[in-house]
Structure formats: C-alpha cells, structure tokens
N, C-alpha and C positions, 0 to 999 in steps of 0.2 A: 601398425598399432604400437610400435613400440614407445615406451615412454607414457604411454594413458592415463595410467595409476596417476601417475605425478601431477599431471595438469587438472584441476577441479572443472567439471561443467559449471557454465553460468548460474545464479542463481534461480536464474529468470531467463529464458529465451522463447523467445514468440517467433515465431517463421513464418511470412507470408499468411498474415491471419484476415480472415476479412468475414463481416458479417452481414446478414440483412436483416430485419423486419420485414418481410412482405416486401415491397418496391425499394424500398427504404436503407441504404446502405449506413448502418452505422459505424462500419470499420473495413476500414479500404488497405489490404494487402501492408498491416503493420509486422513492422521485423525490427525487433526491441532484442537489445542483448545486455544483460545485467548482472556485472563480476558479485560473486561473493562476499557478503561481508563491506555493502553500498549501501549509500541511504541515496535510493533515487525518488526522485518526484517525478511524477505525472502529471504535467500543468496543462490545465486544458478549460476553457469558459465551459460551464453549464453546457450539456447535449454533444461535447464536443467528442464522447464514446467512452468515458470513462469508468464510469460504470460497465457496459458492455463488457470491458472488457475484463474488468473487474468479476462479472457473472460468469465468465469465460474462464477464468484464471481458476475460480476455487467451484466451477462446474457447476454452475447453478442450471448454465445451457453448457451443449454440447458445442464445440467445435464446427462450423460448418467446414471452414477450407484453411488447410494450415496446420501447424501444430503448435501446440504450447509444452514447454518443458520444464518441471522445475527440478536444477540438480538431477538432469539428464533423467529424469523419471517424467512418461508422456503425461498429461491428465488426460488424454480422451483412453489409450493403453492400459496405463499402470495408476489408474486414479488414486487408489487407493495410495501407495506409494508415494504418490505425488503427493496428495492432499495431508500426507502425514507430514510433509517439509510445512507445512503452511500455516500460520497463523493469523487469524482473521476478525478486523474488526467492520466491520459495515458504520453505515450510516447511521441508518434507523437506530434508536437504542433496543438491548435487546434483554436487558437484567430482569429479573422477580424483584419487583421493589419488597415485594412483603418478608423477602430471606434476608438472612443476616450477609455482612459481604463474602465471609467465608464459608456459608450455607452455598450461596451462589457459586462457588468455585469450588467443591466438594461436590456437587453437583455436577455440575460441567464434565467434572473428572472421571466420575460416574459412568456419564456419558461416553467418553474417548475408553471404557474401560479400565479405568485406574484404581485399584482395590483404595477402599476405607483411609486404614491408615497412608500409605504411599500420598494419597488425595492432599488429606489435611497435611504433611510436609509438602507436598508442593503449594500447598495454598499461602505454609506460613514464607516459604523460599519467594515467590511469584507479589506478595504484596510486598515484601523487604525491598525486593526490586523495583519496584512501582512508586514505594513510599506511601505504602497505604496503611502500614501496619495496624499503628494504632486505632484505626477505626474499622476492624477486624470483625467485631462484634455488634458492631450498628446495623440496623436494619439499613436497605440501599437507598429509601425514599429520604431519607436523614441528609443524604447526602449532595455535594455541590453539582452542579452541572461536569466541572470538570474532573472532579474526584469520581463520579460514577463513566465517563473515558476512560479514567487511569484502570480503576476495576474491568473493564473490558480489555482493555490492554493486556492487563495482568493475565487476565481467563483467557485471552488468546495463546500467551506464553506457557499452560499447562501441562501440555502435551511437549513443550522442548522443541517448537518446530524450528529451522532453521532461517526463515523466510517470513516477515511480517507483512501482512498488503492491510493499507488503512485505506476505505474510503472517503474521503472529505472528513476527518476524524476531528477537526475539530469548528465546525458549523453549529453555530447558536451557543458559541463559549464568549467570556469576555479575554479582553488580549490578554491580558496575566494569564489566565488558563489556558490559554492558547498557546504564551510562551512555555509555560511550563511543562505542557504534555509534548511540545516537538521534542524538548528538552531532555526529556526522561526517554523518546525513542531512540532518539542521537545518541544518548548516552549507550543504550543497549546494543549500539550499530560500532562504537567508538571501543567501549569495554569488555565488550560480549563476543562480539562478532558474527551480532546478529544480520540479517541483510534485510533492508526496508523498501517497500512498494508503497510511498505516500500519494494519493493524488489528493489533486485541490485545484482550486480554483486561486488561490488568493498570491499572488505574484512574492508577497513579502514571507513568505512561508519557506520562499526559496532560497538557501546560502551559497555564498560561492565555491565553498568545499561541495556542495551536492553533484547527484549525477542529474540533468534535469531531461525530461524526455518531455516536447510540444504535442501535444495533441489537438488536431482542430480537425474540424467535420470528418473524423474518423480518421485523418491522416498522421503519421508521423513527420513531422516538420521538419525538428531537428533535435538529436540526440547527440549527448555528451555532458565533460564535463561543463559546468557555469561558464567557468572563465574563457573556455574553448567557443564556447555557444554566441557569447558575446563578441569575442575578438573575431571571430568570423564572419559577423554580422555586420561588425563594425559600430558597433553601436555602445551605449556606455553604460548601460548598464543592462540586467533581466530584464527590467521594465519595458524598457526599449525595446529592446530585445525583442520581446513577445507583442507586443505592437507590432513592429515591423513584422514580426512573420506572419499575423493573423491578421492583418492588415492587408498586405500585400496585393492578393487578389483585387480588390474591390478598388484599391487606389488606380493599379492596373490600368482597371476600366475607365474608372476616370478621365485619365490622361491622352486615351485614345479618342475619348471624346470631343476635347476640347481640340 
C-alpha cells in the first residue's frame, strides 16, 4: 500500500463489464480505464452499447457482471459516492421550458440538497462558465437548441462533480453549436480539470488531443490516445481509423469467400 495517497484512481474504470437484454448481449466483457482530468470520447455507430453503458455508469440499471468505478468509489457499492463524482447530461432534453434558466438550476440544486442562497451562487458561478449569463432570466423555451445544451451542461456542473458523462450531447444541433458546446466542454477539461465521458457517433467530434475509446457491438476495439489509435492501425486518419476497425469483421468474411 505504500505510496496510495499519491497515485489518483482513474476517473473512470470499468472491469470486465458485460450486459444483456434477455438473449441479447449489449456489452461484452468492456475494461475501459480513464486518467483524471481527460476528455475521452466514446465513438461508437448507433446500438453499438453506448447508452448501455452510459445507464450503467450513472445507475440507471445495475451492474450485472463487472464493476464500474468512479475515482475508486464502486456504483454498484458506494452509489451514492460515486454518483456524487458525476455529472450528467442525457440525450433526451430534460429542462422546464416554463422556468426561468436560473429557476431551472435553483431547482436542480434543490434537488442535490443545496440550500436557497448557496443555489443561486452556484447558478450565477455554473452559467459564467457555460457563458450563459446573460440570458439568466429568460424563460428556457426562448432559448436556441444549443444554448438550452449549454444550460444542461451548466445544471450538470451544480453539484461540483468531478466527472462529466454527455450522451450524444450534441444530436439535432447545427455545426456552429455543435462546435461551440465541444468547446466550452474542452474548455472545462483543459482549465478546470474537469474529466469528460463524451460519446457520439459522429467521427469529426473527435481530436487528436482526445482519449478515443471504439465501441461496436458492445465490444472495446481499441482504446487510447488518437494519434496512438491511428499509428497502430496504420491508418491515416480517425476516420480510417474507425472504418477499419468496424469494418473488419464482415470484410473478413468476404475474402474467405472469394
């Protein structure tokens, strides 16, 4: 044990996690490990277990086989704990269009137990960060497709969790909002030392500074940095990249064929 103190647990660590639906294996024995203070991406097509694993991460379902840890705190053990490291934006949206934005995160705060006042200072600290200030007082239906992301974002950040997990965070934005919101997560991962769990689908989402983790039909592919992922692929870019690995199989067959 000695020297523990020193070394941080992962942000993120998954160990042998696998899941089913019924016959249905959505996640096949993944073991993900994610430094502190990373903006990693989840890239994975539609269906490829992201979500799954995502409902797994912040307990939506339990754990069937495996454990998931975040910052060395179990979620199936110490949830609570865990789920305090965590901040979470889903998909679906999920605001009161009828509150004001800072109604909606006073609220929220509520929620996590965060008296009155304490609330509104982190609501007016949580949109500074976000860059939502100014429109503080607008009701949320006012607002743009991407601007009410940002406010989710923000109400994820409430509670101070250590650990961001976005799923698909930005589906049915236009690219300008789309650049802007990775933008402002980056930011919080770069100046903050916040640590991010992005997943997506969308290959161009992913930089070569990220940590990128493949995910396809529940499987871990390949994990690491970008530039590692590619240079060992041999290939010339992500794009490629994620082709060849998701590809793979089925070319495979192919060629047996012929």
């Amino acid at each position: 044990m000695h020297g523990m103190n020193t070394i941080e647990p992962p942000a993120v660590a998954i160990e042998g996690v696998s899941h089913s639906y019924g016959a249905r294996r959505a996640l096949d024995n993944v073991n993900v490990s994610i430094a502190p203070s990373t903006f990693a991406v989840l890239l994975g097509l539609n269906g490829a277990g992201k979500s799954t694993l995502f409902s797994l991460l912040t307990r939506l379902y339990a754990v069937q086989h495996g454990h998931i840890r975040i910052f060395g705190h179990d979620v199936g053990t110490a949830a609570s704990e865990a789920l305090r490291m965590v901040g979470v934006v889903f998909q679906p949206r999920t605001l009161d269009l009828d509150l004001s934005v800072v109604q909606n995160l006073t609220y929220h705060a509520a929620l996590h137990g965060i008296g009155n006042r304490e609330g509104r200072k982190r609501a007016d600290d949580v949109l500074e960060r976000i860059a939502l200030s100014e429109r503080a007082k607008d009701k949320v239906r006012n607002l743009s497709g991407g601007q009410m992301r940002r406010l989710e974002i923000a109400r994820a950040l409430l509670h101070r969790p250590r650990l961001l997990v976005l799923d698909e965070p930005t589906v049915g934005l236009d690219i300008k909002s789309r650049a802007d919101i990775i933008g402002h997560v980056r930011h919080l991962v770069t100046a903050e030392g916040v640590s991010v769990l992005w997943a997506t689908h969308l290959i161009d989402e992913v930089a070569d500074e990220d940590d990128v983790i493949v995910l396809h039909q529940g499987r871990v592919l390949a994990h690491g940095p970008v530039t590692t992922v590619v240079r060992t692929l041999g290939a010339q870019d992500m794009r490629a990249a994620f082709t060849r690995l998701t590809q793979e199989a089925p070319l495979q067959a192919e060629s047996d064929a012929s």
